[in-house]
Rosetta silent file (secondary structure, phi, psi, omega in degrees, C-alpha in Angstrom):
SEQUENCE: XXXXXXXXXXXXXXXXXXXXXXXXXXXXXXXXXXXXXXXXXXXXXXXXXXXXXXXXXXXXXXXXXXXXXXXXXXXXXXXXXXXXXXXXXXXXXXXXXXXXXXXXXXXXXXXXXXXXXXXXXXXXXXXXXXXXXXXXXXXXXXXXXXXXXXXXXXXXXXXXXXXXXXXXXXXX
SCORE:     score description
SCORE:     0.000 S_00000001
   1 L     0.000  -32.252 -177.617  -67.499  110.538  -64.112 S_00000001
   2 H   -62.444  -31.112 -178.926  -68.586  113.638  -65.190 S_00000001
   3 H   -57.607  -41.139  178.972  -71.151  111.905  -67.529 S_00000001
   4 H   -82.103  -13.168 -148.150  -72.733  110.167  -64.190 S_00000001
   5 H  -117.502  -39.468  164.850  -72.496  113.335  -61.895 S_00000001
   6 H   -34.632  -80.758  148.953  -74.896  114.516  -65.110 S_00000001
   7 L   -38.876  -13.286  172.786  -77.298  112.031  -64.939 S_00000001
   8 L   -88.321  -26.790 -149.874  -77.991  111.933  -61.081 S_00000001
   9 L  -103.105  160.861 -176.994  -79.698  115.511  -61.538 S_00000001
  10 E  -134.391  169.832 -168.298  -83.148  115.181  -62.913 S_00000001
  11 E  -120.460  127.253  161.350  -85.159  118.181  -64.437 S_00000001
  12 E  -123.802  127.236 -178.471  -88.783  119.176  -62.886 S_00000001
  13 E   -90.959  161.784  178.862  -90.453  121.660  -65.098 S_00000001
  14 L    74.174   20.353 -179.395  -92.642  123.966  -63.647 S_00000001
  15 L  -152.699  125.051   26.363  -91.275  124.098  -60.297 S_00000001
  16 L   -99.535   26.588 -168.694  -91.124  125.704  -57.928 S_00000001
  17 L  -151.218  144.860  176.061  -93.558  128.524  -60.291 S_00000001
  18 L   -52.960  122.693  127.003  -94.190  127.564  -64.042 S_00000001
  19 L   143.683   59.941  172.409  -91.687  128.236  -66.918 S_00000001
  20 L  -130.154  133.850  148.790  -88.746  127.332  -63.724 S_00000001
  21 E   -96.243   81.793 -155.924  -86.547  124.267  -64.726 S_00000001
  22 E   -68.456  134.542 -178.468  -85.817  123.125  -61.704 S_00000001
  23 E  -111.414  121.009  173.848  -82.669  120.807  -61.219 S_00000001
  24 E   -66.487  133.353 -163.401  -82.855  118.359  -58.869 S_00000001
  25 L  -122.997   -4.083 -173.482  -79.946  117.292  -56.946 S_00000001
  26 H   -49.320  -64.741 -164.071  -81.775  114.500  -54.495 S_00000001
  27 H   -76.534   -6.431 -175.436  -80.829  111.589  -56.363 S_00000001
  28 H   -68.748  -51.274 -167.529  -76.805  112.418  -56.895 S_00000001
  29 H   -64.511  -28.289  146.623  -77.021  112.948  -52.855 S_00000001
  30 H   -40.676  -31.100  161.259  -78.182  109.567  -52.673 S_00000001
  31 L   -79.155  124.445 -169.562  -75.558  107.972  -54.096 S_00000001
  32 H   -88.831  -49.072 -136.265  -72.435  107.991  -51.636 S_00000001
  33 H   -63.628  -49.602 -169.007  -70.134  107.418  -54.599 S_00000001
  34 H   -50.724  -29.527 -163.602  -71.600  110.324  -56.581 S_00000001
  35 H   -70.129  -42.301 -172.426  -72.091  111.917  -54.162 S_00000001
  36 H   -70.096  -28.624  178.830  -68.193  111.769  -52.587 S_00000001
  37 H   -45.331  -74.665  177.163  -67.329  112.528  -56.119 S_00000001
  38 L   -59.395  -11.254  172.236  -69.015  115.804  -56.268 S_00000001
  39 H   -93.240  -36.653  172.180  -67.265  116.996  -52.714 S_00000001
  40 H   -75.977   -0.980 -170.785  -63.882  116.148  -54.298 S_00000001
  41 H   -90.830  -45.470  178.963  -64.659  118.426  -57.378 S_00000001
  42 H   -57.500  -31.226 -174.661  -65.708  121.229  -54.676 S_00000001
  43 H   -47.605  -80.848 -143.596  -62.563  120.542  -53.004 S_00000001
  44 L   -59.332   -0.023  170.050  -60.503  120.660  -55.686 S_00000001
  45 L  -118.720   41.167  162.271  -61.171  124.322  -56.988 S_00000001
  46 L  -125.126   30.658  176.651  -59.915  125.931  -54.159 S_00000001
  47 L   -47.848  106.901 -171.984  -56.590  123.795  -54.895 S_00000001
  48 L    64.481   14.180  155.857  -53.159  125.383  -53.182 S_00000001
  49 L  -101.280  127.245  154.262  -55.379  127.924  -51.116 S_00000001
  50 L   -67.760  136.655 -179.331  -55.172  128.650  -48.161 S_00000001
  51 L  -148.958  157.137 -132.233  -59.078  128.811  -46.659 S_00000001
  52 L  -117.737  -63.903  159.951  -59.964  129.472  -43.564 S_00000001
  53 E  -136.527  164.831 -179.690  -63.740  128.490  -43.543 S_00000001
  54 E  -104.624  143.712  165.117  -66.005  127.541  -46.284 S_00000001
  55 E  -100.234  152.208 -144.066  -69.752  129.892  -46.518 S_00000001
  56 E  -176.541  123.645 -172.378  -72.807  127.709  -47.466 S_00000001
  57 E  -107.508  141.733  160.197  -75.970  129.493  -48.780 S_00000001
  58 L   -55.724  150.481  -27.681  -79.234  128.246  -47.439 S_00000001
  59 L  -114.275   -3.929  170.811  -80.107  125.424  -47.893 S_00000001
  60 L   -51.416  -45.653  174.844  -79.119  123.352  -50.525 S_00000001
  61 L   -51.856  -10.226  171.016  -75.850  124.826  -50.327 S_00000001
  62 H   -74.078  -26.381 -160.959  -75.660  123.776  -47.176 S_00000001
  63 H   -81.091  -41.858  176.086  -75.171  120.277  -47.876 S_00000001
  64 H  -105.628   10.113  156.720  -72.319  120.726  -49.806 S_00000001
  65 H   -58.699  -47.704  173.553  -70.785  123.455  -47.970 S_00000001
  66 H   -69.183  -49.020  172.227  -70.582  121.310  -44.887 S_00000001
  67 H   -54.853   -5.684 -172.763  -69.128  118.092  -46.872 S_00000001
  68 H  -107.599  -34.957  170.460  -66.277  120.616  -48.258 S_00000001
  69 H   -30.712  -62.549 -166.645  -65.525  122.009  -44.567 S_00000001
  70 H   -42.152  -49.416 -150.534  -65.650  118.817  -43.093 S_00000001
  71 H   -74.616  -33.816 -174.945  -63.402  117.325  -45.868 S_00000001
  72 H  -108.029   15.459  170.318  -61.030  120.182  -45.824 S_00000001
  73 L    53.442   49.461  156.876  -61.045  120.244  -41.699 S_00000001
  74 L  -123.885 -165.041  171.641  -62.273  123.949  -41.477 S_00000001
  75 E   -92.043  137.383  169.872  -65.292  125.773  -40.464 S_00000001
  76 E   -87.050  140.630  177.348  -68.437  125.977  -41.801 S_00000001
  77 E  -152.793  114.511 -175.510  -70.688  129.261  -41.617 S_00000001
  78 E   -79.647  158.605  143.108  -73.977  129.564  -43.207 S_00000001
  79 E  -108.407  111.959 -160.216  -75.702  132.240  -44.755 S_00000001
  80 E  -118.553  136.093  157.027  -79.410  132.220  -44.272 S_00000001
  81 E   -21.812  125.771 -173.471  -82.543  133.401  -45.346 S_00000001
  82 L   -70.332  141.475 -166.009  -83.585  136.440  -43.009 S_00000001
  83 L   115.486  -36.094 -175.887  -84.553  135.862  -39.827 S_00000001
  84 L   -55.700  -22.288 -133.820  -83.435  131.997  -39.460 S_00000001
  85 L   -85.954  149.382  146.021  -79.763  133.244  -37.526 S_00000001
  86 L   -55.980  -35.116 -132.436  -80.074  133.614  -33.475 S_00000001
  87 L  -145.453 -177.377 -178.959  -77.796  136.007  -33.073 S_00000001
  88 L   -70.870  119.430 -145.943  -76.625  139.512  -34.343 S_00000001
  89 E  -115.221  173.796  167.250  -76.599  139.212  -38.369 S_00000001
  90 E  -125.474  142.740  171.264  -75.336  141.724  -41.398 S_00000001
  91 E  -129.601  165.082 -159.713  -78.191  141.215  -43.927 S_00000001
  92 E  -139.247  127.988  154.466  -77.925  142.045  -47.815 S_00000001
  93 E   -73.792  155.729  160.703  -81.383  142.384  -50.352 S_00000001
  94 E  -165.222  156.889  175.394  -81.090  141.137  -53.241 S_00000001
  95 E   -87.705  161.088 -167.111  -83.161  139.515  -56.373 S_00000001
  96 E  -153.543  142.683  179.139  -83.207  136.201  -57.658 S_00000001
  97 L    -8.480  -31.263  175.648  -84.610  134.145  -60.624 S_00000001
  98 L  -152.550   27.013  174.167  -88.002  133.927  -59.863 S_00000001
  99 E  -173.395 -152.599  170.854  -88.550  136.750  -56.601 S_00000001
 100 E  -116.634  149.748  153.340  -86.695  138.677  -53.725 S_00000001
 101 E  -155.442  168.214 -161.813  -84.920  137.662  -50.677 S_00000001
 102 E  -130.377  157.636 -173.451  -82.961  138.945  -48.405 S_00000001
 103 E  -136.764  151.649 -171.530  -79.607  136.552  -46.654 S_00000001
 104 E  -146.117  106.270  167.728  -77.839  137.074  -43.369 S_00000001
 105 E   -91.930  162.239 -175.047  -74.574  136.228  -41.975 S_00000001
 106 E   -79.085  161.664 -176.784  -73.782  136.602  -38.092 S_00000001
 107 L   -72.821  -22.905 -170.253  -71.710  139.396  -37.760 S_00000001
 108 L  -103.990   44.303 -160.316  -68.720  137.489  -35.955 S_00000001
 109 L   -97.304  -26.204 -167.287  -68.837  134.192  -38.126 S_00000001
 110 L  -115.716  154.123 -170.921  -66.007  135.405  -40.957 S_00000001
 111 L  -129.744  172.012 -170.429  -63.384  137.484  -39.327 S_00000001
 112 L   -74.627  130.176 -171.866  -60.932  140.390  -41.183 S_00000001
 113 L   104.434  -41.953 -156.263  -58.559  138.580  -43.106 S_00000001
 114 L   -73.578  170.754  170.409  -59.461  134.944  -43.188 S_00000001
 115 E   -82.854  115.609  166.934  -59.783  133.213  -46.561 S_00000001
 116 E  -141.707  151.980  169.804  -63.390  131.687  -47.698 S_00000001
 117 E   -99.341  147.524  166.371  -64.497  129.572  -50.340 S_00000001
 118 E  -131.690  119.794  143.444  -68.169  130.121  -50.753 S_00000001
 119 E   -92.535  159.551 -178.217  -70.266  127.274  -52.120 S_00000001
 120 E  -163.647  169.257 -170.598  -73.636  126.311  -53.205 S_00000001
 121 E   -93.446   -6.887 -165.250  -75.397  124.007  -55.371 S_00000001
 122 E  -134.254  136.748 -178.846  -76.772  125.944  -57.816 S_00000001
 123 E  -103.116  141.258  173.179  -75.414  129.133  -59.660 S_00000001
 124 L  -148.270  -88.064 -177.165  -78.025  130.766  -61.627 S_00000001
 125 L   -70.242  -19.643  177.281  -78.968  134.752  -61.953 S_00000001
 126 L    95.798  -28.186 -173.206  -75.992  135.223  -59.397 S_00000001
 127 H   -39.014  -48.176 -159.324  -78.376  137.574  -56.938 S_00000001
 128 H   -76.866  -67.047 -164.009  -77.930  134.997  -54.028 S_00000001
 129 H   -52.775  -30.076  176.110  -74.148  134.299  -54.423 S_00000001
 130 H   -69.929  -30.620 -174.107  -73.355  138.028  -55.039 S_00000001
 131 H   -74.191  -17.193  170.795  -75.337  139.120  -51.470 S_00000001
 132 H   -67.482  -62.561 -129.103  -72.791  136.090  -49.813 S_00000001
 133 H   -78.090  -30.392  164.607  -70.305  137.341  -51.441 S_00000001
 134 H   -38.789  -45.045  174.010  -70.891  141.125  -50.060 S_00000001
 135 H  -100.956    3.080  170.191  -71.317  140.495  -46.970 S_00000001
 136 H   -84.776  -18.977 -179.342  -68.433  138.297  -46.450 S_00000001
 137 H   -93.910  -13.213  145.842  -65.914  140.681  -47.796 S_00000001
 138 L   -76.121   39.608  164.476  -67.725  143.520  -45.454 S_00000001
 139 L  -123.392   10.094  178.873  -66.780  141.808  -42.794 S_00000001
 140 L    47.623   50.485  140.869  -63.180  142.137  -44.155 S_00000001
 141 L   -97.174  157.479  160.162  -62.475  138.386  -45.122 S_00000001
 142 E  -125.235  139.481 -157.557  -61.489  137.595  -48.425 S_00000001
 143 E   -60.743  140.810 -155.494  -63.355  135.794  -50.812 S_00000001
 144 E  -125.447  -31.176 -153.445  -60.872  133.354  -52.561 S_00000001
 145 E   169.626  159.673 -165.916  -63.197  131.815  -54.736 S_00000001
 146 E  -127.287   97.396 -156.908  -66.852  130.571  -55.571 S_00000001
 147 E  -127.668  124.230  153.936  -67.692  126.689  -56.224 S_00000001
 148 E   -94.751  141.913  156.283  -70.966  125.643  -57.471 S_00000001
 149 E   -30.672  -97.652  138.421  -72.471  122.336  -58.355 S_00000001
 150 E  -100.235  175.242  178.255  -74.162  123.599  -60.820 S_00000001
 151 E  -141.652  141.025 -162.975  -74.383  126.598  -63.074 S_00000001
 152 L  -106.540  104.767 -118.823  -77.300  127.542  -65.445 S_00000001
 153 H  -123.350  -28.061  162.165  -74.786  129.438  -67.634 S_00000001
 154 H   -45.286  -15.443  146.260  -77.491  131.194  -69.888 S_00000001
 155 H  -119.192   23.755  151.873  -78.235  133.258  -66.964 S_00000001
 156 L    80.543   34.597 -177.786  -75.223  134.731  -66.454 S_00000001
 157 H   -75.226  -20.733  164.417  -74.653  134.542  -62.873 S_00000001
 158 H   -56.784  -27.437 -172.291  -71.040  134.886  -63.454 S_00000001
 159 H   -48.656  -55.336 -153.804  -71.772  138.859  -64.319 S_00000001
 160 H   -51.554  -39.167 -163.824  -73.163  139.452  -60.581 S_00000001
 161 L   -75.802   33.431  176.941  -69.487  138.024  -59.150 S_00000001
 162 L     6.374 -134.367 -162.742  -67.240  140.115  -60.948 S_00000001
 163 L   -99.432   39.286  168.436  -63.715  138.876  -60.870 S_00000001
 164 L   -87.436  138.669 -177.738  -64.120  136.656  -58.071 S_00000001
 165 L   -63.780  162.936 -147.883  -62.743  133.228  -59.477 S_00000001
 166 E  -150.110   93.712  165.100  -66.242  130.821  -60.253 S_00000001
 167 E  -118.036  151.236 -168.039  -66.057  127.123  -60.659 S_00000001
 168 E  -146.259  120.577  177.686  -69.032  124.678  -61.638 S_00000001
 169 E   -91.499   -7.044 -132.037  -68.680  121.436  -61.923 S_00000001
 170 E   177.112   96.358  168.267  -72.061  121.009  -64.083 S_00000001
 171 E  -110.247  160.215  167.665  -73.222  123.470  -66.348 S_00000001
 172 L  -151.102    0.000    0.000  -76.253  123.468  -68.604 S_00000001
């Protein structure tokens, strides 16, 4: 299966700024099987945890953040690009593969205590998943674990996460 969960991602060079190898994730989401596939893999590396809600980074990560909530009957709570959130945010800067951006969680969405898995689809310099991961444990939840889609493993985005555990179901 893994061999097919491979093969749904397609590579666009050049995008979205020249020398970027951009992995596409469109057609896998197209596919229900592949697709259902890839939610049980997310499930499955938070396996004999308790978790309390799953974090989702805008916006791919959103997609599968919400399929592993739904699936694992918690909450979902995004972290978004600054500015998107309504409400009263904690925001973190931070760099990323090919700029800057800065991400924002609401202040009351993770509470002291609770458990979260944070997923996303893509792991790559680690910038974005480390400013998630910051501001969910300064909000005093703890971070249980990290599940990516993929991971681009040559750029070491495991470094940024220190010894929070890091599963990928797709690396290249």
């Amino acid at each position: 299966m893994i061999d097919r969960l491979n093969a749904a991602v397609r590579d666009i060079p050049d995008f979205p700024k020249p020398g970027i190898l951009f992995k596409d994730i469109t057609p896998l989401l197209a596919n229900g099987e592949l697709f259902r596939e890839s939610i049980t893999r997310l499930c499955a590396t938070a396996d004999g945890q308790r978790v309390d809600k799953v974090v989702g980074i805008d916006a791919r990560g959103f997609i599968f953040a919400a399929a592993v909530a739904d699936r694992m009957g918690v909450g979902f709570v995004p972290v978004r690009k600054q500015g998107k959130l309504p409400w009263k945010t904690r925001g973190l800067a931070y760099s990323l593969e090919y700029g800057e951006n800065v991400v924002e969680l609401h202040e009351d969405a993770v509470h002291p205590g609770e458990n979260i898995l944070l997923v996303d689809d893509l792991l790559a310099t680690g910038g974005t998943a480390a400013a998630a991961a910051e501001l969910i444990t300064s909000l005093g939840a703890h971070l249980i674990g990290a599940a990516f889609f993929i991971e681009l493993t040559e750029l070491n985005g495991r470094e940024k996460l220190g010894n929070y555990p890091i599963h990928s179901i797709l690396r290249y």
